[in-house]
C-alpha positions as a Markdown table, in Angstrom:
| # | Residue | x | y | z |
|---|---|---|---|---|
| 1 | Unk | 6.0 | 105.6 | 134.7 |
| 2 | Unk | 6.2 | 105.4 | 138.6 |
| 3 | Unk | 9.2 | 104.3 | 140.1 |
| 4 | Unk | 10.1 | 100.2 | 140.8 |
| 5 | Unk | 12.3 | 99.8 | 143.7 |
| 6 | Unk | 13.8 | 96.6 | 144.2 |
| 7 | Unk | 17.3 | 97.8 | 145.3 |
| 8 | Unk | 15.7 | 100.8 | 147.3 |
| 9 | Unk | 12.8 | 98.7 | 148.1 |
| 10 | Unk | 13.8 | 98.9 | 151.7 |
| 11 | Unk | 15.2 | 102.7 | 152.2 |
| 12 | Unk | 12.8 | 104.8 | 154.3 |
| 13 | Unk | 10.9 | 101.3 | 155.6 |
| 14 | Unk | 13.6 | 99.5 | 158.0 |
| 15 | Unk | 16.0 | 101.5 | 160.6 |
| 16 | Unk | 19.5 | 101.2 | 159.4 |
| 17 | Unk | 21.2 | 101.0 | 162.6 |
| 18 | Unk | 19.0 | 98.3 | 164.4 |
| 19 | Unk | 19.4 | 94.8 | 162.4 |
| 20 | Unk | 16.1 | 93.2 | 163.8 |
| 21 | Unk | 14.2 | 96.2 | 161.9 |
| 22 | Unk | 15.7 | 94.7 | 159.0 |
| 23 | Unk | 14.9 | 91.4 | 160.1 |
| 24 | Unk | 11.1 | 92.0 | 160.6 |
| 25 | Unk | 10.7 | 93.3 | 157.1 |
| 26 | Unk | 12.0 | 89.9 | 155.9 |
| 27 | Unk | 15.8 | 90.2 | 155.8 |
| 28 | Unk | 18.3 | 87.6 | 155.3 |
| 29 | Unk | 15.3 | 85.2 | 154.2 |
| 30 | Unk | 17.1 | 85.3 | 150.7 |
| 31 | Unk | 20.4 | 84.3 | 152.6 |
| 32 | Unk | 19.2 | 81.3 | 154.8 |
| 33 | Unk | 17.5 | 80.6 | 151.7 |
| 34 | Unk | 20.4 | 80.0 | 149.5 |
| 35 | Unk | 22.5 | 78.5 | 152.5 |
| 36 | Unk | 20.0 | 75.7 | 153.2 |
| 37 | Unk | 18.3 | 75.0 | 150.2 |
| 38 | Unk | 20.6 | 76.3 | 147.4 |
| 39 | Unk | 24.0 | 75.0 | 146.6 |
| 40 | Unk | 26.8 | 77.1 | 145.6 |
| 41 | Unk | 26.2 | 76.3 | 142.1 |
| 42 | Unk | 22.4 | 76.8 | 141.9 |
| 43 | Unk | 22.7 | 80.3 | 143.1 |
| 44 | Unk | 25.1 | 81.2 | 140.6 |
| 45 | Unk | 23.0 | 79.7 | 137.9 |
| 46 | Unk | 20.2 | 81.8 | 139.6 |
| 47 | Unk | 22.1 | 84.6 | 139.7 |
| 48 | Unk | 23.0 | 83.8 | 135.8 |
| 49 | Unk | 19.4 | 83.2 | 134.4 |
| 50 | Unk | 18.1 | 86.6 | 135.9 |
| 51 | Unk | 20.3 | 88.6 | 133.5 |
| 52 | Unk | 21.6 | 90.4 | 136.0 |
| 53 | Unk | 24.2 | 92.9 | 135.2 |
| 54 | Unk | 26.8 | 95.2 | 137.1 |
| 55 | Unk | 25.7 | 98.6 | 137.8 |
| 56 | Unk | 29.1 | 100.4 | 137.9 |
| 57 | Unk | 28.5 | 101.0 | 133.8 |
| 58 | Unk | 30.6 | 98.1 | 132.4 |
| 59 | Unk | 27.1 | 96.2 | 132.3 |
| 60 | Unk | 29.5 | 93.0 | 132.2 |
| 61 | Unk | 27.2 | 89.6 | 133.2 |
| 62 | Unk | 27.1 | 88.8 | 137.1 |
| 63 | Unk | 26.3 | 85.1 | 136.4 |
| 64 | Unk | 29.1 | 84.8 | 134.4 |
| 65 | Unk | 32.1 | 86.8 | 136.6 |
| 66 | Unk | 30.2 | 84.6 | 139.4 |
| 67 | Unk | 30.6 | 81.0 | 137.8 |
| 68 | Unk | 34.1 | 82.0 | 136.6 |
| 69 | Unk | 35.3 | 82.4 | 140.6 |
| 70 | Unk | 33.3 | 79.8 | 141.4 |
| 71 | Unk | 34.9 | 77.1 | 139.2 |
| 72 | Unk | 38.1 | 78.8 | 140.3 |
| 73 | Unk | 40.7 | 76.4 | 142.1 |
| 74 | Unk | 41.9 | 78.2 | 145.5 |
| 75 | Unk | 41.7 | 78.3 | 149.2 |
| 76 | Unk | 41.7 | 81.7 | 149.4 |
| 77 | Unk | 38.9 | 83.5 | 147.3 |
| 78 | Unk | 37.9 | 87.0 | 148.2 |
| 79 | Unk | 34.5 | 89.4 | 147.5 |
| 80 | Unk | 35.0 | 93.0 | 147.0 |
| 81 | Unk | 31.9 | 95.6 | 147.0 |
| 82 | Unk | 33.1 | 98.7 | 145.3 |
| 83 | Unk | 31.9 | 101.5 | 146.9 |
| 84 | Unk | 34.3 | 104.1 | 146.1 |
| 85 | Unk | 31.8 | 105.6 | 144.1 |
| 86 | Unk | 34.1 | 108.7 | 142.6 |
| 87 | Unk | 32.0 | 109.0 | 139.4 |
| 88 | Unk | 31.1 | 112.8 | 139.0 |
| 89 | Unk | 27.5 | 113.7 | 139.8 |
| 90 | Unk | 26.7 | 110.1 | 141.1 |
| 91 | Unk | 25.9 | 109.5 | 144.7 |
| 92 | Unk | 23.3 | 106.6 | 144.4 |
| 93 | Unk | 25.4 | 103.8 | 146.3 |
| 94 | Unk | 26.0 | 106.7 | 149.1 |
| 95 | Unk | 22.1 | 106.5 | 149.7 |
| 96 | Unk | 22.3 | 103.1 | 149.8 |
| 97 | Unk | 24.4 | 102.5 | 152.1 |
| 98 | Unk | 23.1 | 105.2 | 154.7 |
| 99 | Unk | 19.3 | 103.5 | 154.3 |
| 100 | Unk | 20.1 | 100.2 | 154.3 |
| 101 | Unk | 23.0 | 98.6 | 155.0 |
| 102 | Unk | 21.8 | 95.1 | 156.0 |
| 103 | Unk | 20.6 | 94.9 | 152.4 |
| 104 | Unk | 24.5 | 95.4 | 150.9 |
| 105 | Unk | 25.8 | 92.7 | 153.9 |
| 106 | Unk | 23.3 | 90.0 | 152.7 |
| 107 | Unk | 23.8 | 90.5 | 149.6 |
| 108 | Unk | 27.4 | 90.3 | 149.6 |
| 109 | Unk | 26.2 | 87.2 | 152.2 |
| 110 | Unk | 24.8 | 85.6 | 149.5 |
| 111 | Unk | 28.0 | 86.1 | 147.1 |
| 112 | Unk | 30.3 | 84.9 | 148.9 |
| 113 | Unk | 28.5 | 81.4 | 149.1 |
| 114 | Unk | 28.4 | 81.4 | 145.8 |
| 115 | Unk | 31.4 | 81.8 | 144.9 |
| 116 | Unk | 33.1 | 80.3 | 147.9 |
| 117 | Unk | 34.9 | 83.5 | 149.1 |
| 118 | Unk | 36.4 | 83.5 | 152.5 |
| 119 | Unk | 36.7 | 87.0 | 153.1 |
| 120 | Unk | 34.7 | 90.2 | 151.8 |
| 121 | Unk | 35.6 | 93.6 | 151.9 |
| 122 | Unk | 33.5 | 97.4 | 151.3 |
| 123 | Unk | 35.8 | 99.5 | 149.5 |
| 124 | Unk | 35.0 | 102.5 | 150.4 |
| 125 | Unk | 36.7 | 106.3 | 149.4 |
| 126 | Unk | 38.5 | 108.1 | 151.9 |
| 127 | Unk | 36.1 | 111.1 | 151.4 |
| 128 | Unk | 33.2 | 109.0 | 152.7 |
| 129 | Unk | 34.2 | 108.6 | 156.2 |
| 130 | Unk | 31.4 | 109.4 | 157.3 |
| 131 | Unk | 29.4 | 106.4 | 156.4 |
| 132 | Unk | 32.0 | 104.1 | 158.1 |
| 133 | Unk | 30.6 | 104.1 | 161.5 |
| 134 | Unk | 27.3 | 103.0 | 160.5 |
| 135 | Unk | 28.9 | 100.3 | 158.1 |
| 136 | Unk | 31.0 | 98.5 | 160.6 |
| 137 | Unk | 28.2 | 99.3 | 163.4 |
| 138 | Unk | 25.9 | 97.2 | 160.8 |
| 139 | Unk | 28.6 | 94.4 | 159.8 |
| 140 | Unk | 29.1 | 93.7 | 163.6 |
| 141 | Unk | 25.4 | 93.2 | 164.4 |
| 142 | Unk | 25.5 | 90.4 | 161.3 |
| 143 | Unk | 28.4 | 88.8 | 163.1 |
| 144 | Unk | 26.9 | 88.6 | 166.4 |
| 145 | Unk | 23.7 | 87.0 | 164.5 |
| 146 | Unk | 26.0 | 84.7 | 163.1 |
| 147 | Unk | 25.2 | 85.5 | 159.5 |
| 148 | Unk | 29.3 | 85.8 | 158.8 |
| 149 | Unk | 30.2 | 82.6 | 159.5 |
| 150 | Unk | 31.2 | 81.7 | 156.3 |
| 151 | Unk | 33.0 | 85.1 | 155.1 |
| 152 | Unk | 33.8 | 87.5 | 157.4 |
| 153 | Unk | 33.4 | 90.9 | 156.4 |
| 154 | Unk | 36.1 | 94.4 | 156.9 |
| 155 | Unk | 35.3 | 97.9 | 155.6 |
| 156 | Unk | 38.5 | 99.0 | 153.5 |
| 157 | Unk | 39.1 | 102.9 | 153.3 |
| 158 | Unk | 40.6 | 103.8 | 149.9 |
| 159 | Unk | 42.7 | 107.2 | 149.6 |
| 160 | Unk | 40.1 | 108.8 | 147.1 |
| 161 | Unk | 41.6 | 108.4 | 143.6 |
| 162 | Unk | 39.1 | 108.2 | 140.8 |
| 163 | Unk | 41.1 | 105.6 | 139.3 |
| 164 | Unk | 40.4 | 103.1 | 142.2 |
| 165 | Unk | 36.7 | 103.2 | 141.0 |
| 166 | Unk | 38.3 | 100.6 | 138.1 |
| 167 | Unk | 38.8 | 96.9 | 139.4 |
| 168 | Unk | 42.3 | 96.6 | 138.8 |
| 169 | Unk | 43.7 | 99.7 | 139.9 |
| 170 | Unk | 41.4 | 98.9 | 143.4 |
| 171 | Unk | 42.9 | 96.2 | 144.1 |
| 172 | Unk | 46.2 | 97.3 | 143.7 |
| 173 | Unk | 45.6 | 100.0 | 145.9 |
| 174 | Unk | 44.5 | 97.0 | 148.7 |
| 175 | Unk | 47.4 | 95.9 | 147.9 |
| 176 | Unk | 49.5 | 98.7 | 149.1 |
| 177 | Unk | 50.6 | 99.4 | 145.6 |
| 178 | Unk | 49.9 | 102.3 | 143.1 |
| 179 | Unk | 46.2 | 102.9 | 142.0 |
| 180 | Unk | 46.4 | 102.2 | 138.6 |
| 181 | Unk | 45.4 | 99.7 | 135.8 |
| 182 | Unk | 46.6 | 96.6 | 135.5 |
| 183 | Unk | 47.4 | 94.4 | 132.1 |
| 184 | Unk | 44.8 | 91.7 | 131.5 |
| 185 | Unk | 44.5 | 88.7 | 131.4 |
| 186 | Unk | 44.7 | 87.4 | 134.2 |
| 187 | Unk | 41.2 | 89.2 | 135.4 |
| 188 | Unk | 40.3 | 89.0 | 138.9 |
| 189 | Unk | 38.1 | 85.6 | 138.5 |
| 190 | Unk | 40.6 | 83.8 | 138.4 |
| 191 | Unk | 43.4 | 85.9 | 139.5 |
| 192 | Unk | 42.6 | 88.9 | 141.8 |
| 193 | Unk | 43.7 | 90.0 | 145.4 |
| 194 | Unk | 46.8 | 88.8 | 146.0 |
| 195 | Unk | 46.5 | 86.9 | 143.4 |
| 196 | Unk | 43.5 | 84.9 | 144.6 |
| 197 | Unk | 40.9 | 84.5 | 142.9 |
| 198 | Unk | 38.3 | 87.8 | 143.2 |
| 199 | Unk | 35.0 | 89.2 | 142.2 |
| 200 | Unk | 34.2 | 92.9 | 142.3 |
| 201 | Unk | 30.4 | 94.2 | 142.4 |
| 202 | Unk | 29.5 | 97.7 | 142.9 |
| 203 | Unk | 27.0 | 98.5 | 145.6 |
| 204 | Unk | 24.0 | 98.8 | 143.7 |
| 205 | Unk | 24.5 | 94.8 | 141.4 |
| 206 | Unk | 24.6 | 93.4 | 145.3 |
| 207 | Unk | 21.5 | 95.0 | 146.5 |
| 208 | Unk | 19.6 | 92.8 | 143.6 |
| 209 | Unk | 20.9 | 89.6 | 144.5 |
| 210 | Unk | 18.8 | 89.4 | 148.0 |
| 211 | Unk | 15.7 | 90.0 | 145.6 |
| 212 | Unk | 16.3 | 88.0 | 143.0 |
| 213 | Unk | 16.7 | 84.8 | 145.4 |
| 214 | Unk | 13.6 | 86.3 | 147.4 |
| 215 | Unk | 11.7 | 86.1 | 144.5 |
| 216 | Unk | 13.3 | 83.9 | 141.4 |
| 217 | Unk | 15.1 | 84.7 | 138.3 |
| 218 | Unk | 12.1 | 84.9 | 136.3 |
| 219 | Unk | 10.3 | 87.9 | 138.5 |
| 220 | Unk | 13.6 | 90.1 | 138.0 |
| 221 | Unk | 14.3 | 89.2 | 134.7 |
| 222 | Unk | 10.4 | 90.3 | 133.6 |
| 223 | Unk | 11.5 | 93.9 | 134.3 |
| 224 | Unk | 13.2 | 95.7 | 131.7 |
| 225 | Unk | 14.2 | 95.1 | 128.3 |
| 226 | Unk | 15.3 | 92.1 | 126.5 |
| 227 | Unk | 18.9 | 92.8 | 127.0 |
| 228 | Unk | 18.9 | 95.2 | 129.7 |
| 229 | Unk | 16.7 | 93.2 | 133.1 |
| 230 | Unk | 16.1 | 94.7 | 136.0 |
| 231 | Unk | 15.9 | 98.4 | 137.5 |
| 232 | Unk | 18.6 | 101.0 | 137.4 |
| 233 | Unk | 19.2 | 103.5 | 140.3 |
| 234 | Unk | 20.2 | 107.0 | 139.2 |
| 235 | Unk | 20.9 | 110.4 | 141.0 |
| 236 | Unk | 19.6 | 113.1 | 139.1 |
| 237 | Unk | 21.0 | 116.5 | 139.6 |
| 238 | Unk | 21.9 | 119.7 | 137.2 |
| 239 | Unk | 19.2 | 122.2 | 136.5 |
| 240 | Unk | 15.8 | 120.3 | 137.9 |
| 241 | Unk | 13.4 | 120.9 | 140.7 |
| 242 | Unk | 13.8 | 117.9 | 142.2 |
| 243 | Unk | 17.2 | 116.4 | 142.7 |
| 244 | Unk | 17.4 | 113.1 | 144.2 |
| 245 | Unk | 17.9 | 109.2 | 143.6 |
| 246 | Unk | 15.3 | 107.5 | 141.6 |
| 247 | Unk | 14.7 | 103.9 | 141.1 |
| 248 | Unk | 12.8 | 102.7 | 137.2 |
| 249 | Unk | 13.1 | 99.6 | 135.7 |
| 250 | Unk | 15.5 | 99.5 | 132.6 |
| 251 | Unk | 14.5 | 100.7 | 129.3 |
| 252 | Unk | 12.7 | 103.8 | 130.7 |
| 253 | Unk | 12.7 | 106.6 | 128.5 |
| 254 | Unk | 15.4 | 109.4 | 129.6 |
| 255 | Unk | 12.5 | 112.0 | 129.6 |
| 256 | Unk | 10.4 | 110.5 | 132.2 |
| 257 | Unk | 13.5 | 110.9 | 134.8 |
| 258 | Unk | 14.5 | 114.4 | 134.5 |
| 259 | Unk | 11.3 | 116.0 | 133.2 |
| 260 | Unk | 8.5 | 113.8 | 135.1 |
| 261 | Unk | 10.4 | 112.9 | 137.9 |
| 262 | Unk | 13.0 | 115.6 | 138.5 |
| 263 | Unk | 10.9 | 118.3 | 137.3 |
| 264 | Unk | 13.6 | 119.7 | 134.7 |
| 265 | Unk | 11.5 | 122.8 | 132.7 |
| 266 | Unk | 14.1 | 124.1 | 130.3 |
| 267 | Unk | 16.6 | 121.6 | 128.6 |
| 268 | Unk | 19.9 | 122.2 | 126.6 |
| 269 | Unk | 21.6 | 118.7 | 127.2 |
| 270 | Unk | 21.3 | 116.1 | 129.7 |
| 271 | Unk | 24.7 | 113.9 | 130.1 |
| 272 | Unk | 24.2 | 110.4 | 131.9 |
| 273 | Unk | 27.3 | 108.3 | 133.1 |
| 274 | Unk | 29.4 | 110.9 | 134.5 |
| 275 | Unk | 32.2 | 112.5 | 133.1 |
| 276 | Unk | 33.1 | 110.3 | 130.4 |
| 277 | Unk | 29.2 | 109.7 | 130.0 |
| 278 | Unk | 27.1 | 110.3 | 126.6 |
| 279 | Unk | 25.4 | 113.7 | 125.9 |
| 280 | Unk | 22.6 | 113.9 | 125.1 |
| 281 | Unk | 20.7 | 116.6 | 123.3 |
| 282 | Unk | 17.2 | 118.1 | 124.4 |
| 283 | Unk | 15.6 | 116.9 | 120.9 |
| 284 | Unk | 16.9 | 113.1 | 121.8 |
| 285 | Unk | 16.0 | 112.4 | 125.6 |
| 286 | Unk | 13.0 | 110.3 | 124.6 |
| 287 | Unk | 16.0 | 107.7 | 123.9 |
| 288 | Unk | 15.5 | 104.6 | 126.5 |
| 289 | Unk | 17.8 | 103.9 | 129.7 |
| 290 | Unk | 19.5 | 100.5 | 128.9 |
| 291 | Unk | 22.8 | 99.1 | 127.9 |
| 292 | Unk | 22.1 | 99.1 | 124.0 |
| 293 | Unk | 21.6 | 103.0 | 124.4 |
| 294 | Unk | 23.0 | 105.4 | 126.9 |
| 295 | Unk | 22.7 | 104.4 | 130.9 |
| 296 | Unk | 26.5 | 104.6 | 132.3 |
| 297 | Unk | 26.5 | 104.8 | 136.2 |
| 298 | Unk | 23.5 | 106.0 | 136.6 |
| 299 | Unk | 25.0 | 110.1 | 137.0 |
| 300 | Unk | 22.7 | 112.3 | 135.2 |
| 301 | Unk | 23.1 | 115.6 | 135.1 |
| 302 | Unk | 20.3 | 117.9 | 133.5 |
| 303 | Unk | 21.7 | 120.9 | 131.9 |
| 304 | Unk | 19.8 | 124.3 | 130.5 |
| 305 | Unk | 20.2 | 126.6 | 128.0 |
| 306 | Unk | 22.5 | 129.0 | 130.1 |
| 307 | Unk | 25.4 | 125.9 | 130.4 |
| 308 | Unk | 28.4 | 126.2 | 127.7 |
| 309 | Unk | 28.3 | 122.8 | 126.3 |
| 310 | Unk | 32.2 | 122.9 | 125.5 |
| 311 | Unk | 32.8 | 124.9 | 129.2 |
| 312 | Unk | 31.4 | 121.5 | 131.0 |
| 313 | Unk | 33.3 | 118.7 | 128.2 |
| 314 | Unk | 36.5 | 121.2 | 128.8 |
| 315 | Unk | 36.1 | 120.7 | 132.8 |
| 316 | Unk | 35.5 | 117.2 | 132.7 |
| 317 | Unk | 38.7 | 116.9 | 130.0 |
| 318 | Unk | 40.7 | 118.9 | 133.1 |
| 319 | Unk | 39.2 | 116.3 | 135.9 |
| 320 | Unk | 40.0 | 113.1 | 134.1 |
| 321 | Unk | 43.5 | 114.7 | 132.9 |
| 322 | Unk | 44.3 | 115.1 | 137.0 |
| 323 | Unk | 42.5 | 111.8 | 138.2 |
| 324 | Unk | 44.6 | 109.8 | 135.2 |
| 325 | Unk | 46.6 | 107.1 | 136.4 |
| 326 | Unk | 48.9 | 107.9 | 133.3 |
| 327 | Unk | 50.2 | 104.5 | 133.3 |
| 328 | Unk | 49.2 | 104.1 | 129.2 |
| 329 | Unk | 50.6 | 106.7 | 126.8 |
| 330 | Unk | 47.3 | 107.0 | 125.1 |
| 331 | Unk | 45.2 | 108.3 | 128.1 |
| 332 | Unk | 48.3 | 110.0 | 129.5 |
| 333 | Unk | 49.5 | 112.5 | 126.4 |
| 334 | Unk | 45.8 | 111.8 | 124.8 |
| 335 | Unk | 44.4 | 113.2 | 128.2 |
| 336 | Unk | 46.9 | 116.4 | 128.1 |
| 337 | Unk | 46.9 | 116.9 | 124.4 |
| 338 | Unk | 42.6 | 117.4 | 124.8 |
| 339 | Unk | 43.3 | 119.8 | 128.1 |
| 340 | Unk | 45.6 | 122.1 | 125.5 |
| 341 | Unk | 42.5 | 122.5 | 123.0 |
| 342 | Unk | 40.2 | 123.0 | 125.1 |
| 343 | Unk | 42.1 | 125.4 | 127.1 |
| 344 | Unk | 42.9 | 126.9 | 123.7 |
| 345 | Unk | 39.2 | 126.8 | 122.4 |
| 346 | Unk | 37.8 | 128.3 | 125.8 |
| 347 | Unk | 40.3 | 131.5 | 125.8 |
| 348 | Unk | 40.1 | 132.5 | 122.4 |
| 349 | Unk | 42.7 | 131.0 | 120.7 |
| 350 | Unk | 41.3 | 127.9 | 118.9 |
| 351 | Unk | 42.3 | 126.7 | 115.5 |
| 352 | Unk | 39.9 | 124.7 | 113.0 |
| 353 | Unk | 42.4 | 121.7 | 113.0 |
| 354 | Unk | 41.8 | 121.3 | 116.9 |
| 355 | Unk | 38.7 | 119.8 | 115.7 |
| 356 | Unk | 40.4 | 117.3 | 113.9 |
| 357 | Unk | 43.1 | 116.5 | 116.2 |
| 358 | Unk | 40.3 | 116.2 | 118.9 |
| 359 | Unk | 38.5 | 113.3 | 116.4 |
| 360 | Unk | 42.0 | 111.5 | 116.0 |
| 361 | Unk | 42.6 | 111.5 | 119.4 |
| 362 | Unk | 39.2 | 110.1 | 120.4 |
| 363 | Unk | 40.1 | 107.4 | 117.9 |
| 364 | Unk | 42.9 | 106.6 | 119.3 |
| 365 | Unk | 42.3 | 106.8 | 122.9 |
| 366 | Unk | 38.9 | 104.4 | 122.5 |
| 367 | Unk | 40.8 | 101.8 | 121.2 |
| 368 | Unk | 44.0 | 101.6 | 122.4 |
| 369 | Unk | 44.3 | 103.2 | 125.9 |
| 370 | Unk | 44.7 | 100.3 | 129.0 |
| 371 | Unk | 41.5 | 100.3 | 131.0 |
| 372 | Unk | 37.9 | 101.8 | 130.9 |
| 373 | Unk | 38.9 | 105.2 | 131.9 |
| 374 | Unk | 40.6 | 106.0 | 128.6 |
| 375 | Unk | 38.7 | 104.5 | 126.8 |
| 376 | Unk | 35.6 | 106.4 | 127.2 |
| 377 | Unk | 37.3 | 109.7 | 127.7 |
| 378 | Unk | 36.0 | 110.0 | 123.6 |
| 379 | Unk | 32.7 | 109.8 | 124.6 |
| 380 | Unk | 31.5 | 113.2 | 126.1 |
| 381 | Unk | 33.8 | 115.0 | 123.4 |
| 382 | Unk | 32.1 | 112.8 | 120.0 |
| 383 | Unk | 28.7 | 113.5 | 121.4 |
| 384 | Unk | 29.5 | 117.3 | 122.1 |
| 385 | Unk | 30.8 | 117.9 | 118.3 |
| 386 | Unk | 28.0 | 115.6 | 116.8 |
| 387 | Unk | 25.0 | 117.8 | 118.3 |
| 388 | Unk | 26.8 | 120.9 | 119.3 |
| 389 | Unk | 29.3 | 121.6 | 116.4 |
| 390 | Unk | 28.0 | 124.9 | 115.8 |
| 391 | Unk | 29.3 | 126.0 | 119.2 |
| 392 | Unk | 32.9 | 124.7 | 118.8 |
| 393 | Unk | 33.0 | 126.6 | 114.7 |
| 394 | Unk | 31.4 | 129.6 | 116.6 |
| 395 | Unk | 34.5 | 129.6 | 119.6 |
| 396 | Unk | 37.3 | 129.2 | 116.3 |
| 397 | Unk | 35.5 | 131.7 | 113.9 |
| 398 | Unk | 36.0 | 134.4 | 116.8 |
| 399 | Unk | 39.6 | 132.8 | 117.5 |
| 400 | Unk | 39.8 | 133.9 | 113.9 |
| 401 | Unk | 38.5 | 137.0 | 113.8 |
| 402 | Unk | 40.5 | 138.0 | 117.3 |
| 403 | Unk | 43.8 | 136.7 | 115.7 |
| 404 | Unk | 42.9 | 139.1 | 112.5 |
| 405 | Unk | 42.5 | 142.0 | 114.1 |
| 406 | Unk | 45.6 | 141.4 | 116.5 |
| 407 | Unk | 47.8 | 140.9 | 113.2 |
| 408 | Unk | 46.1 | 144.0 | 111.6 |
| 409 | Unk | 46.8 | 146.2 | 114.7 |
| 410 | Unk | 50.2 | 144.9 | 114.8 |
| 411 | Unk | 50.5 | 145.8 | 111.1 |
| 412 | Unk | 49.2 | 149.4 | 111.9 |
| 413 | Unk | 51.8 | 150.5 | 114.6 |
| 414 | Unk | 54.8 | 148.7 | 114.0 |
């Protein structure tokens, strides 16, 4: 299947740095569009009938976040764009954002009638500094065309903690405060920044709002699959020919990315969503992209026969321990309890009950730890000792045989 671009439907076609580029390929139509002939309510309800879901791997309803702010009583209502994009092997919104900028700004135009925000802001990590000239050189050619009038716009630099990819623990970092989780409710609809009522997209769910105003509900809503509409951006990379950011609309099977697109030859595993994202065996990746099967972020990371399945879940366990707000006890001990195993399981020195503390703990940790972080932590680790038990038996048989012969040599020469 060839790719659909509808979020990268302008990347490689307009100039990013000159506006009027943008504007001769038929940007901001969508936005004067739903400022003249839409009201506030009809482009939520637009926004709603489309199916259009966020892209940061929540899936959560845009419509629905939307109408929520919308109905909302405040003066003050704010639009974030999440663009700290700190998800391992992901770097989708990054392309975005260096290829066409104007498309994020109207989009987020577009929002913030919707929801009545007065201010917008474009979270962005520390570590990407270097797309902040060509944001704010972009946001002040939108001002000086007047397309800001009704919510100005301000790129925020975040201080790079993978925790501040999760709404909550963003915002408090705007605030000045700790990145880390907050308790819900309130959620940001109705209570955000500052307490004022908030919505958070990532990068990618804005770029398909100019679209789906272009072009109607219905034309974005006939791509995909009856839960999952739309396209999904994903950045391949791993062991493939061809790493890059590829655009297909949702529901596509897995093996049409990495092996027909990407050019992957020789597969062991293929994880998709990141660090805490499903793996997925070779014998399996004719499995569709889409919410009701295994999608994520849209990280995927193609893996051969020469990668240690338990060596990457045991580097990602090591990552999330160190990026771990540890505000909840589960994620926090859960988090260090796994790093021990693995640590254990990787130098020789596993035991068979590890397995079965690592099963308890996943438990555990999925259903009681604060915010999405924790809770998916069990993902990676279940799929690694569903389809790859024999390597974890293999690592505590030879933890078995090493602590044999260590006791009989002891034995030997006391």
């Amino acid at each position: 299947m060839p790719e659909k671009r509808i979020v990268l439907r302008n990347c490689g076609i307009v100039d990013p740095k000159d506006l009027s580029s943008y504007l001769a390929a038929g940007g901001f139509a969508a936005f004067a569009k739903a400022r003249d002939a839409m009201t506030p309510e009809q482009i939520v309800e637009e926004i709603k009938r489309s199916g259009l879901t966020g892209r940061g791997g929540a899936g959560f309803s845009c419509g629905i976040k939307w109408a929520l702010a919308r109905k909302a009583r405040s003066a003050q209502k704010y639009l974030i764009c999440n663009a700290d994009e700190g998800e391992v092997g992901s770097f989708k919104d990054r392309h975005i954002i260096i290829h066409d900028p104007f498309g994020l700004i109207e989009g987020m135009c577009i929002a913030g009638l919707a929801i009545g925000a007065t201010r917008g802001f474009i979270y962005l990590r520390q570590e990407y500094r270097y797309l902040y000239d060509g944001l704010a050189a972009a946001i002040a050619q939108c001002r000086e065309k007047g397309f800001l009038a009704h919510m100005d716009i301000t790129v925020f630099e975040g201080a790079g903690a993978y925790i501040c990819g999760e709404e909550s623990a963003l915002m408090n970092s705007m605030e000045g405060l700790r990145g880390e989780s907050r308790y819900k409710p309130p959620f940001p609809p109705s209570q955000g920044l500052w307490q004022h009522p908030t919505i958070i997209n990532n990068v990618e769910t804005l770029m398909n709002v100019p679209y789906i105003i272009a072009y109607g509900a219905q034309a974005f809503s006939a791509v995909g699959t009856e839960r999952s509409k739309g396209t999904k951006v994903f950045s391949v990379s791993g062991d493939v020919r061809n790493p890059g950011v590829y655009e297909l609309p949702m529901g596509t099977p897995l093996k049409e990315l990495v092996v027909d697109l990407a050019g992957a030859e020789n597969i062991k595993a293929v994880q998709v969503g990141g660090a805490t994202g499903n793996i997925v065996p070779a014998e399996k990746i004719d499995m569709p992209l889409a919410q009701e099967s295994v999608l994520g972020s849209g990280a995927v990371v193609v893996l051969d026969p020469t990668r240690d399945i338990i060596d990457i879940v045991y580097n990602n366990i090591v990552f999330l321990h160190e990026e771990s707000c540890g505000k909840c006890t589960p994620c926090r001990d859960g988090l260090a309890c796994m790093k021990d195993i693995y640590s254990r399981l990787v130098r020789g020195d596993g035991r068979p009950e590890d397995i079965r503390v690592l099963e308890a703990l996943c438990l555990v940790m999925g259903q009681a730890s604060l915010c999405g972080l924790g809770q998916a932590v069990p993902v990676p680790v279940m799929d690694s000792l569903k389809y790859f038990r024999s390597e974890y038996d293999a690592l505590v048989q030879r933890s078995a045989h090493i602590r044999h012969y260590a006791t009989k040599s002891l034995s030997m020469n006391p």
